[in-house]
C-alpha positions in Angstrom: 105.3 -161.8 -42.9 106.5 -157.8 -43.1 108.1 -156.8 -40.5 106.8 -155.3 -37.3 107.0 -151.5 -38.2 104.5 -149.7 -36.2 106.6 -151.5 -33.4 109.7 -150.6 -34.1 108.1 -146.9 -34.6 106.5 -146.8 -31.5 109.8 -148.1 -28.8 112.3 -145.9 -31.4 110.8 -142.3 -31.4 112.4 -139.5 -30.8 110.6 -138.3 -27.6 111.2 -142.2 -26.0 115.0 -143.4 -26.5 115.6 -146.6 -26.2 115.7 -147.5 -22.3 115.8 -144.0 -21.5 119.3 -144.0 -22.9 119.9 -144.7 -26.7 118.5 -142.1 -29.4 118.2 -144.2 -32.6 119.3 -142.1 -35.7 119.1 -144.5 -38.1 117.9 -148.1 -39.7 121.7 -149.9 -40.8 120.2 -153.4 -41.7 117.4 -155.9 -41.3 117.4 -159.5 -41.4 114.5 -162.1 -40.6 114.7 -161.8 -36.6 116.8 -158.6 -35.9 117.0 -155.3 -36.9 119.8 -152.8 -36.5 119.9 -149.1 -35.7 123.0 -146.5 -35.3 122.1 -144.8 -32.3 123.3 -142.2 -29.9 123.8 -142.8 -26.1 122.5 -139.3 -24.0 123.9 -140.5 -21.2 127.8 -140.0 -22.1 129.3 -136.4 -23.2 128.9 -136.1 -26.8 126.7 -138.6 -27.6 128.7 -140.7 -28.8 127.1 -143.4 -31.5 126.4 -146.6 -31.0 125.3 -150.0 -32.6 121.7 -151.3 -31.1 120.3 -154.4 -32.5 116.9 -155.6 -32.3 116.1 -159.1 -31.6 112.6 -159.7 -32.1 111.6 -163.4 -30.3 109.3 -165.5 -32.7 106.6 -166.2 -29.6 104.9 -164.2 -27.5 103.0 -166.7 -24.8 104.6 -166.1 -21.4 106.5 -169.5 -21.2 108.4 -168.8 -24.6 109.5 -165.3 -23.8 110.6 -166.2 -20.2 112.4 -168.9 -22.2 113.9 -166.3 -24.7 114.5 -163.9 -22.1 116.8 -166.5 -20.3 118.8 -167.3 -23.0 119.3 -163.6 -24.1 121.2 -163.2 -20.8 122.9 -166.1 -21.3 124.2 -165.0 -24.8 124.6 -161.6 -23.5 126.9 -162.6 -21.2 129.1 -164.3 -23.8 129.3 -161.0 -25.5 130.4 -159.4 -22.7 133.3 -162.0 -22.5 134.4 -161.8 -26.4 134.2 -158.2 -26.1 137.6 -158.0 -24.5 139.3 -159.3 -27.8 140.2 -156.3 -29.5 139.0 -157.5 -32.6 136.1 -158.3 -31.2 133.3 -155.5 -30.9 132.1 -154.5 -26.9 129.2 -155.4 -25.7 128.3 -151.8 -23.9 124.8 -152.6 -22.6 121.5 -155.6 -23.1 118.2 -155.0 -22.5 114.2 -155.5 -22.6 112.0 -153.2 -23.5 108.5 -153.7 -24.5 109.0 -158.0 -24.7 111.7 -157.2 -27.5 115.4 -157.6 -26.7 117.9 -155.2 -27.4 122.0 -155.4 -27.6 123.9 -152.4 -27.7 127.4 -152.7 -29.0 130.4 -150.7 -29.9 130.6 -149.0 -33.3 133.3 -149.7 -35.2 135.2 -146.9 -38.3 135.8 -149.3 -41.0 134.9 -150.7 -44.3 133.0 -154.3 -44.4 135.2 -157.1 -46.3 132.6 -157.3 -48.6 134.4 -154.3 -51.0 137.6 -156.0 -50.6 136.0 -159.1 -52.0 135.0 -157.7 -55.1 134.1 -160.4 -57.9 136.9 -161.2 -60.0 139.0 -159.4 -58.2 142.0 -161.5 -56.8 144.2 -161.0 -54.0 147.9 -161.9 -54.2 149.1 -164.8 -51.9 150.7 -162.5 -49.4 147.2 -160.7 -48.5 145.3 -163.8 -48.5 147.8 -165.4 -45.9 147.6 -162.1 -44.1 143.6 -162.1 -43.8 143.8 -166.1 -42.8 146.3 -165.4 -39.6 144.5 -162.3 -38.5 141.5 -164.1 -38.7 142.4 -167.7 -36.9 143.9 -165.6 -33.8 140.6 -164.0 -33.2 139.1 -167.8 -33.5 141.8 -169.0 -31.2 140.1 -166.7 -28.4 136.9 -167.2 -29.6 137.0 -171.0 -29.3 139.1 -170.9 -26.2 135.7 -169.3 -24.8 133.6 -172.6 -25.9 131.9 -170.3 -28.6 131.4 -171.0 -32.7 130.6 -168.0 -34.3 128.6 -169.7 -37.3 128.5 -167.2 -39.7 132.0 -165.9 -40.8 131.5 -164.5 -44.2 132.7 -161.1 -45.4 130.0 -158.6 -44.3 130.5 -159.8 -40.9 134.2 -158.5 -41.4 135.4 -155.1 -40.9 138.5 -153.4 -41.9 138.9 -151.0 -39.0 140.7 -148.1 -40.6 142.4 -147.5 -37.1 145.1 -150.1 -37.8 143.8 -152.4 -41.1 143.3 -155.1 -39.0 139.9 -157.7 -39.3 137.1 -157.2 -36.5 134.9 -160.3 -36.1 131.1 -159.4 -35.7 127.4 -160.3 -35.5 127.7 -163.8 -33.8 125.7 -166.0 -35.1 125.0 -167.6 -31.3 122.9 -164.6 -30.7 120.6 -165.7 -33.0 119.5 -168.6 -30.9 117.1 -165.8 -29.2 115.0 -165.3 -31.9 115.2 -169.0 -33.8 115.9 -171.6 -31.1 112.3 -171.4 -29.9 110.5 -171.5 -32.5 110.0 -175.1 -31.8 110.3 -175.9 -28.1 110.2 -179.6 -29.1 113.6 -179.9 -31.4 116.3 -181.8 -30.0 118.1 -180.0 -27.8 121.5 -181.4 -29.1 120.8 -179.4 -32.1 121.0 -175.7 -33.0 119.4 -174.1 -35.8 121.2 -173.7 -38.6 122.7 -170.3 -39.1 124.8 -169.5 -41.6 125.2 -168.2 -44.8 125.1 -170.1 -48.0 128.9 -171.2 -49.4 130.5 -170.4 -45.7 128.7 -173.2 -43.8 130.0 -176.7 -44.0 127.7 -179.4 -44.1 127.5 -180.3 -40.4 126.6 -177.1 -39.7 123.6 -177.4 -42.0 122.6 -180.0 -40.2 122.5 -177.8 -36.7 126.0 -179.5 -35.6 128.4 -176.8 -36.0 131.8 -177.4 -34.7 134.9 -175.6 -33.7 135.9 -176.5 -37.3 133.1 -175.0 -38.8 134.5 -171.8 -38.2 137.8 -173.0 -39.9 135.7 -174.0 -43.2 134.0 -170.3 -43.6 137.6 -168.6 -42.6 139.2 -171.3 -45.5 136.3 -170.6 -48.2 137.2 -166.8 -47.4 141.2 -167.6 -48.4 139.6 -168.9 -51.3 137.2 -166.6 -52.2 140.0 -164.0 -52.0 142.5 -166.3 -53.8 140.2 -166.8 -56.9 137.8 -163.6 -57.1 134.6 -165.9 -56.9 131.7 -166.0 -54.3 132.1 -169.7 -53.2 128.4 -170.1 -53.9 129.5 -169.9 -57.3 131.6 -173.2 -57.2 131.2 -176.7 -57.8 130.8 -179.7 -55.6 132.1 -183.1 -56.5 129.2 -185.4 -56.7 132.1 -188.5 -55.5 133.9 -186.7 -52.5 131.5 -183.9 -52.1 134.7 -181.7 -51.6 134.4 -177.8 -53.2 136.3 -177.6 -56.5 138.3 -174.3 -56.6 141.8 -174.9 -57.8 140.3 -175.3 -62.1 139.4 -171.2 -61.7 142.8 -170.5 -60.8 145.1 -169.1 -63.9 147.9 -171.5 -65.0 151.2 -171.6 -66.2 152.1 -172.8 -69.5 152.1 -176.2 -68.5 148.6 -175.8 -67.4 149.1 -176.5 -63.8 147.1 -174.0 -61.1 149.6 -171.1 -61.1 149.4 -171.1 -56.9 151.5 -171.5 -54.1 151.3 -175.5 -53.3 151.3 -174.9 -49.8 149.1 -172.7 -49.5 146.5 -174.6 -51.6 147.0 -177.4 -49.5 146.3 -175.5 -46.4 143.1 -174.3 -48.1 142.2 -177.4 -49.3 142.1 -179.0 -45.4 140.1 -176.1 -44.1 137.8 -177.2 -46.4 137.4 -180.7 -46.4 133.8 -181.9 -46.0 134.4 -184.0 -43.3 135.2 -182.0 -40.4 137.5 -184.5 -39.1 140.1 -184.0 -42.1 139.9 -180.1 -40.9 142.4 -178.9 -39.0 141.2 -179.5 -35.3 142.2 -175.9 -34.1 142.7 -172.6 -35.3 146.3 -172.7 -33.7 146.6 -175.6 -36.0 146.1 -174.1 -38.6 148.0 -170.9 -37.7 150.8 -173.2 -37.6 150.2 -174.8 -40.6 150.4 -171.6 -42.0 154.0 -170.1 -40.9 155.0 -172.8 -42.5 154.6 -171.5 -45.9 156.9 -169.5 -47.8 154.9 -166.7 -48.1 155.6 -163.8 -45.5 152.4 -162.1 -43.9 152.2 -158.6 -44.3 153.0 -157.1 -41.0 150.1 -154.8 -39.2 151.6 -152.6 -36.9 148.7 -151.0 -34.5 148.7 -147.4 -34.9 146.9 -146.6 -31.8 146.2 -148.4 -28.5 142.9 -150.0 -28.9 141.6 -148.9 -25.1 138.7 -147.0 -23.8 138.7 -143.8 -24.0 139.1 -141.8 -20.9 136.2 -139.3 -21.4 133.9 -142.2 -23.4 134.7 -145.3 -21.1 132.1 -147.1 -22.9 132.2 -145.9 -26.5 136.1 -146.5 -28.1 136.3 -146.5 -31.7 133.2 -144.3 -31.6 133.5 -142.1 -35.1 132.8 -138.4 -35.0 129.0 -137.6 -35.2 129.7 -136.3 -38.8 130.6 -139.8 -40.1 128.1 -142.2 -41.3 130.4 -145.3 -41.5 129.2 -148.3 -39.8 130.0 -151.8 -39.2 127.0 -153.6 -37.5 124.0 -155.6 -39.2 121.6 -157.8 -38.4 121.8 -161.3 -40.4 119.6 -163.6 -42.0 120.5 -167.1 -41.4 120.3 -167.7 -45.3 120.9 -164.4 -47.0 122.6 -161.3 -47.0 120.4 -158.3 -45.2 120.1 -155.1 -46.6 122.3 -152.7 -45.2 123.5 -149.1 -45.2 127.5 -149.5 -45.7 130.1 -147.0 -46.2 131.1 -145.2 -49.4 133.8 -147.6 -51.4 137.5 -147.1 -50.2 139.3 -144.5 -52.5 142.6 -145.4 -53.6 144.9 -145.3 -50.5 142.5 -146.7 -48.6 142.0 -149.7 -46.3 142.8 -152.3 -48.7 145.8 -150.1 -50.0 147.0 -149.5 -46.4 147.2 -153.1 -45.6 148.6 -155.1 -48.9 150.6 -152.3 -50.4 152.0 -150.7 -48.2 156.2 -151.2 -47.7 157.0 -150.4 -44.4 154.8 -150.3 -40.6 152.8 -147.7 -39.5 154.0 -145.3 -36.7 153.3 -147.0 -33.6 151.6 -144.1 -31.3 153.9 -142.5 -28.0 153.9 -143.8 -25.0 153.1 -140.4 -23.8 149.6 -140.4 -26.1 149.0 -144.2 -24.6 149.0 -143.0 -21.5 147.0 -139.7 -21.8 144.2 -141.9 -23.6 143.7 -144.5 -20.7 144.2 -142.7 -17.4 141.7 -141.6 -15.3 142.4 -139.5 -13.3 140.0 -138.7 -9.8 141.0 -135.1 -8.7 139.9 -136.4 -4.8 142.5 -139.1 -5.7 145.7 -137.4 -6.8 147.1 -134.3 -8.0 146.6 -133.1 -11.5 149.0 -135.0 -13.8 152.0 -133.0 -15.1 153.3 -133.6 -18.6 154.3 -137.0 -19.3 157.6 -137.8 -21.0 158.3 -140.3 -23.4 161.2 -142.5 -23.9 162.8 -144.7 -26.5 163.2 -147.3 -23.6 160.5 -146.7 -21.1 161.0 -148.6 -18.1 159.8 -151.8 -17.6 158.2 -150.8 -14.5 155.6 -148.7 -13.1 157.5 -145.5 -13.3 156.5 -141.8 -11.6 157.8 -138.5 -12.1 157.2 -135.3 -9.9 154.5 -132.9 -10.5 155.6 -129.1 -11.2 155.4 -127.2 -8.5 154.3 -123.7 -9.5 157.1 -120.6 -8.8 155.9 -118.9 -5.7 153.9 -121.6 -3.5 156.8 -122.4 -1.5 157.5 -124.9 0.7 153.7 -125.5 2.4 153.0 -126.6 -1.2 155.8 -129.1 -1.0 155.4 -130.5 2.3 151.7 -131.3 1.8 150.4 -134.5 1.3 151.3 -135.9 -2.4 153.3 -132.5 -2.5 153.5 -132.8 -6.6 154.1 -136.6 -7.2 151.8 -138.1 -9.4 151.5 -141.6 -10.3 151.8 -142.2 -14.0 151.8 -146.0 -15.3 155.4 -146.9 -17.4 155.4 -149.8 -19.8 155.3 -153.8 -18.1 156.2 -155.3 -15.4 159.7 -156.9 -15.8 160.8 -160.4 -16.3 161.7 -162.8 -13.0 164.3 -163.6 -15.0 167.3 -161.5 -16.0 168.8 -161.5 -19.9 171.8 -163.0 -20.5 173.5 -160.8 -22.8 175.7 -163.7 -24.4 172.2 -165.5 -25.3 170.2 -162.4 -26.5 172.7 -160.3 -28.4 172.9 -162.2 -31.9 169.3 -164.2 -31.3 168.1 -165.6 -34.2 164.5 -165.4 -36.1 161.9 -167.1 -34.3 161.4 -169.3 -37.2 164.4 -171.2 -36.8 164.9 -174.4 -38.4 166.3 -175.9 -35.1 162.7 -176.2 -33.9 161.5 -178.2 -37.1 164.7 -180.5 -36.9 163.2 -181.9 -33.3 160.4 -184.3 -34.1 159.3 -185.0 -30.4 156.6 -183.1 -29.6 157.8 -182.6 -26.2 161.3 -181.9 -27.4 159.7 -178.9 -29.5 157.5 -177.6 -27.3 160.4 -177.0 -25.0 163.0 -175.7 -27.6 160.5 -173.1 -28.5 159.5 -172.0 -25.4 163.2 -171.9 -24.6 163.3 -169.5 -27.5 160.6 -167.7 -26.9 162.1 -167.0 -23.2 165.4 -165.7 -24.0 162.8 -163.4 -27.2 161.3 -162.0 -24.1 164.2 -161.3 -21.8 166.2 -159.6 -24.8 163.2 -157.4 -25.0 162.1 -158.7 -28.3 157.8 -159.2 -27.5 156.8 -159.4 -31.4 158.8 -162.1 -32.1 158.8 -163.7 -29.1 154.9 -163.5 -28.8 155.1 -165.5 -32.5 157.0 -168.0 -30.5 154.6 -168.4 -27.5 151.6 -168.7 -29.8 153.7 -171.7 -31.6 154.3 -172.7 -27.8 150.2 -173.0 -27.7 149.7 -174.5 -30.5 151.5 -177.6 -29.9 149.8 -177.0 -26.6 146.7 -175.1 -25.9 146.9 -175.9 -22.1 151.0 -174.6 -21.3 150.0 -172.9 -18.8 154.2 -171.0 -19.6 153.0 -170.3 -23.0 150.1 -168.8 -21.9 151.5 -166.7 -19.3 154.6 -165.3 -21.6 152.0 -164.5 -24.0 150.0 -162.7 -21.3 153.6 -161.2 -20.9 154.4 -159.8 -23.9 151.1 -158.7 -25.0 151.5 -156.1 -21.9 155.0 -155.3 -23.0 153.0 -154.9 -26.3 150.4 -152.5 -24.5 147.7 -154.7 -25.8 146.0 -155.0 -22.3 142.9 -156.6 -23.2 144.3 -159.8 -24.9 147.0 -159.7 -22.0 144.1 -160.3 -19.2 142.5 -163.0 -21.8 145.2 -164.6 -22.2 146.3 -164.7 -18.0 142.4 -165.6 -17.7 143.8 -168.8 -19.6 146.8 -169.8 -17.4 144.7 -168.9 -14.3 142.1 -171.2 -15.5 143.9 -174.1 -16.2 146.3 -173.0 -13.0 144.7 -170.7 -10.8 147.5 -170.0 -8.3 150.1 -169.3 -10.9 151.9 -166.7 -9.4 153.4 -164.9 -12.5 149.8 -165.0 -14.2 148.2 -163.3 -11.6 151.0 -160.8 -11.0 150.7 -160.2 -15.5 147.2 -159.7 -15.1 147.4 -157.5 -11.8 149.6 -155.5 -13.8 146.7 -155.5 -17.0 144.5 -154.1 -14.2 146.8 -151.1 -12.9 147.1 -150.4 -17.0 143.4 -150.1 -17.0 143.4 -147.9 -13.9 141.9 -150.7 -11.7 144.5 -150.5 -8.9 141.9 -152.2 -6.6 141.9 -155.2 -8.5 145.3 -155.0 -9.2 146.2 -154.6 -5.6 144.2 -158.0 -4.8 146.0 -160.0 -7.4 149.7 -158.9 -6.3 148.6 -160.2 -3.2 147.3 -163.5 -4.5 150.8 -163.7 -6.4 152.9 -162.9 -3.3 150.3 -165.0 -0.9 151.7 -168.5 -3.7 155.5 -166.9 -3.8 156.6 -165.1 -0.7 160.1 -164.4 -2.3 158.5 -162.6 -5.7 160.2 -159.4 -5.4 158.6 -158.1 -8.6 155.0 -158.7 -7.1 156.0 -156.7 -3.9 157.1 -154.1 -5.4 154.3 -153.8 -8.1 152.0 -154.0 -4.7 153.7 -150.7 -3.7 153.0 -149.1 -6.7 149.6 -150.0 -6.4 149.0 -149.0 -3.1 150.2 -145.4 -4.2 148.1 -145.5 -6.8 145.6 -145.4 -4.2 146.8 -142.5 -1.9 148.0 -145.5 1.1 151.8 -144.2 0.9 152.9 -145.8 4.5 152.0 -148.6 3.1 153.6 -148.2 -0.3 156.6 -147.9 1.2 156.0 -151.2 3.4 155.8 -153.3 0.4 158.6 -151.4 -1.5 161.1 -152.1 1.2 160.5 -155.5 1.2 160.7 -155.9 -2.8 164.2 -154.7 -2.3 165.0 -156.8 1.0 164.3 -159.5 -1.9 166.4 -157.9 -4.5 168.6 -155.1 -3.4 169.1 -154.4 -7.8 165.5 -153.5 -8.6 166.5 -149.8 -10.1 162.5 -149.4 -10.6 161.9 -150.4 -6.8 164.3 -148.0 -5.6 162.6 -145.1 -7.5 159.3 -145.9 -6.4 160.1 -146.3 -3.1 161.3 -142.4 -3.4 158.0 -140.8 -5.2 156.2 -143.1 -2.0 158.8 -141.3 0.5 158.5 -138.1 -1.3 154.6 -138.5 -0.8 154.9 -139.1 2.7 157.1 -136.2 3.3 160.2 -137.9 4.1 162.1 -135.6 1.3 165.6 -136.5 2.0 165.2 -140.2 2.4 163.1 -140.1 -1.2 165.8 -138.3 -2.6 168.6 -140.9 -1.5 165.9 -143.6 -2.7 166.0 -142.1 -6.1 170.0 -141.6 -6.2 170.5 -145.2 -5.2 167.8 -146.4 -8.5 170.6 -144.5 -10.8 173.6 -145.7 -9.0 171.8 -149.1 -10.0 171.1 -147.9 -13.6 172.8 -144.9 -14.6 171.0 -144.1 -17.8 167.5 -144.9 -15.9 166.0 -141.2 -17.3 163.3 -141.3 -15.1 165.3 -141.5 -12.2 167.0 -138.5 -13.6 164.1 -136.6 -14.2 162.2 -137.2 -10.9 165.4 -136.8 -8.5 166.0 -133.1 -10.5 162.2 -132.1 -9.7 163.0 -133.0 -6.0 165.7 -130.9 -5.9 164.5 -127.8 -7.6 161.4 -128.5 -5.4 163.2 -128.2 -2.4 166.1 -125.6 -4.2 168.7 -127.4 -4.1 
């Protein structure tokens, strides 16, 4: 059966945009039950461009659409959630027009994996254990939301050029709209099965995917990559029905597989038909893989991964003049037709993330910051220029707005007079660094934690180790450690929350709330992951929310000095500066050495007009820390301010 053209025609032309809303520019792909279109959304500045995908229900009597329309919004609602993973595409919008359903989701600038994977092309050991990591953490969130993508394969992976690293897309649980009711009668323990031939496991066939399933397709990838061959191109054994891979590997003179042993044997368990060989987890598997003696390369993120300021719903939008997408629709047995991207030129993608010898510049604090904040003129005064700093302070930090030659002192003495909030890096540690522990740590993979064969024993040595990672100020490595933390226990609710940790340390805000959302579920009191993730929500300029959590921390932990004091900050974040100063006195009743607490305090005092009492505030937060340049820089405004 062709598909429904005069349809599509009809809800896409260019005097009716989609919902009022989305101008469709152009077809991208088209699968069995789905189309997909690049789009433009009129209702943002710019128009920025969009993905909008088309799911087209196989039934149109009223019971079987009301039945489709249900579990569109089901579905849609698990987009929503995935989309916080930034390696995960946002959801932006879902919809129904004309009994056809509609998902509109960010556009990604990037390359499918699909060029990378070029037949006969092989990748050396390093990328391939690169691509498996960066894949099994996105399936470690995925599958910590109770979802199985189902159809992993390399067109549903993008290279986004913004920092080389793999975005997951086109989840296969979507498809359930257009193929679960095509027979109302099927067992409802059963799913259809989507997939695509060579990356779906045999269970999965059957319509019982499993967590595992995932792990087979991300595995065949490995090997794909490994050997330069399309893994419907291999051989099954007829005896243990288990994919034969390792004979079209090149070998040494001895004719044994010229391959890393490990790694084969990690590739080989991914693999296994029976899903209960697999590994169980992607954290498993993760761990399986640090094991090996093959270094990943390291991807640093060149840009924060946030949405845009002026485009809230649109980041990683390209400029109108590019015609690189990433979105498709999928047929559960073959690969659609799509419109892709001109082939990398040398340099590239692919060049960028095997070849090259050293990190990419991680972008300024300063930029960070001008890229997320909103700023409400009815809410505060016109930011000044923000400075950056080698060793930005771990708390929310605030400098004084210029005050232009000539206004004089009415100026200063009204309310806000100048001060501007401005959010500095993480909220700081409970706990205090010892410098005799932190000053000659070693690697976090340390053979100390593989000498200690208790499980218990090891989950505690490395979260020991991760601990003193985080309090020395070293987040990369100690995030490594947490997510070893994890993987011998999924449910640490301490793991969980110093991963939360670091990530914001990190400025990775999005996986920081994902990952408190974790240790709040399994512990939803935890007064450190609620003050983490109140602290993700002041990032994202949600001081509301923020303010409710801080409250929630300090309502389970009357003493948490940290959590009073980030309450302050909040509270003059949202113009209540009597009150600011309320919560920042008591943060340092609780601890008198808060250096950030004391400088707060004085851009509150300053705001309420109590000039001379900020300025002492701000003298006693570099009596406490002499170096603390914010301090320096916001106590110098005062004075010139006032001319003195």
């Amino acid at each position: 059966m062709g598909l429904n053209l005069f349809r599509f025609r009809k809800s896409t032309n260019s005097d009716q945009p989609l919902a009022r809303r989305y101008q469709v520019v152009s077809q991208l792909g088209s699968g069995g039950f789905s189309q997909t279109f690049l789009a433009e959304d009129l209702h943002l500045p710019g128009h920025p461009r969009c993905v909008v995908k088309q799911l087209k229900p196989q039934v149109r009597d009223p019971s079987g659409l009301q039945t489709a329309r249900r579990l569109f919004d089901t579905e849609a609602q698990v987009l929503y959630q995935l989309g916080t993973h930034q390696q995960i595409p946002r959801l932006l919008a879902h919809f129904e027009d004309n009994q056809e359903f509609y998902l509109v989701q960010e556009l990604i600038d990037g390359n499918p994996l699909t060029q990378e994977l070029a037949a006969g092309q092989r990748w050396p050991e390093q990328a391939v254990v690169t691509m498996l990591l960066d894949l099994l953490q996105v399936l470690v969130f995925v599958h910590a939301q109770n979802v199985i993508h189902r159809d992993i394969k390399p067109s549903n992976l993008i290279r986004r050029h913004q920092d080389n690293r793999i975005v997951l897309i086109d989840f296969g649980a979507v498809k359930q709209v257009s193929t679960q009711i095509i027979n109302p009668n099927s067992n409802p323990t059963q799913t259809i099965a989507i997939g695509t031939q060579g990356y779906m496991p045999n269970e999965q066939l059957c319509g019982n995917p499993r967590f595992s399933s995932d792990i087979y397709a991300v595995g065949m990838l490995g090997i794909q990559a490994l050997i330069g061959i399309h893994p419907k191109h291999l051989s099954i054994d007829p005896d243990t029905y288990e994919v034969n891979w390792r004979d079209r590997l090149p070998t040494r003179a001895d004719g044994t597989p010229l391959v890393n042993a490990e790694l084969a044997a990690i590739l080989d368990r991914m693999v296994f038909y029976d899903f209960r060989d697999r590994y169980a987890t992607a954290a498993e598997a993760i761990e399986a893989l640090r094991t090996v003696a093959i270094a990943p390369i390291h991807l640093e993120v060149t840009e924060p991964y946030l949405p845009s300021p002026t485009l809230p719903l649109a980041a990683g939008v390209p400029p109108d003049d590019e015609s690189e997408w990433t979105e498709h629709a999928a047929d559960a047995s073959s690969e659609p037709s799509e419109a892709t991207a001109p082939p990398p030129a040398a340099g590239s993608s692919f060049q960028a993330a095997f070849n090259s010898s050293s990190p990419t510049q991680a972008l300024t604090a300063s930029n960070r910051l001008n890229s997320s904040q909103q700023t409400s003129a009815s809410a505060r005064p016109t930011p000044s220029t923000i400075q950056t700093h080698s060793n930005p302070s771990p708390f929310l930090t605030w400098q004084l707005g210029l005050i232009p030659l000539g206004l004089g002192a009415a100026i200063v003495a009204a309310a806000a007079t100048g001060l501007i909030a401005i959010p500095g890096f993480a909220p700081q540690s409970n706990s205090r660094p010892d410098p005799a522990e932190t000053s000659s740590e070693e690697s976090p993979r340390n053979d100390a934690v593989s000498q200690t064969p208790d499980p218990q024993a090891q989950l505690a040595a490395v979260l020991n180790q991760a601990n003193r990672l985080r309090t020395g100020e070293r987040y990369n490595e100690s995030l490594q450690l947490y997510d070893q933390a994890i993987a011998l226990d999924a449910t640490n609710v301490e793991a969980l929350w110093g991963r939360c940790y670091n990530l914001n340390r990190l400025q990775r805000v999005e996986e920081a709330i994902a990952s408190c959302d974790a240790a709040l579920q399994i512990e939803p009191n935890n007064p450190q992951a609620l003050w983490s993730k109140g602290y993700a929500l002041d990032q994202q300029q949600n001081h509301q929310g923020a303010l409710q959590l801080y409250d929630q921390a300090i309502a389970q932990q009357p003493d948490f000095a940290e959590a009073w004091s980030n309450k302050g900050t909040a509270l003059l974040l949202l113009g209540r500066a009597p009150e600011s100063i309320t919560a920042f006195d008591r943060a340092i009743q609780l601890d008198s050495t808060l250096a950030e607490a004391w400088n707060n305090r004085g851009a509150a005092l300053w705001s309420a007009g109590r000039q001379s009492e900020a300025i002492a505030s701000i003298d006693k937060a570099i009596e406490l820390k002499p170096d603390y340049a914010d301090a320096l820089s916001l106590r110098q405004q005062m004075r010139d301010a006032i001319g003195r």
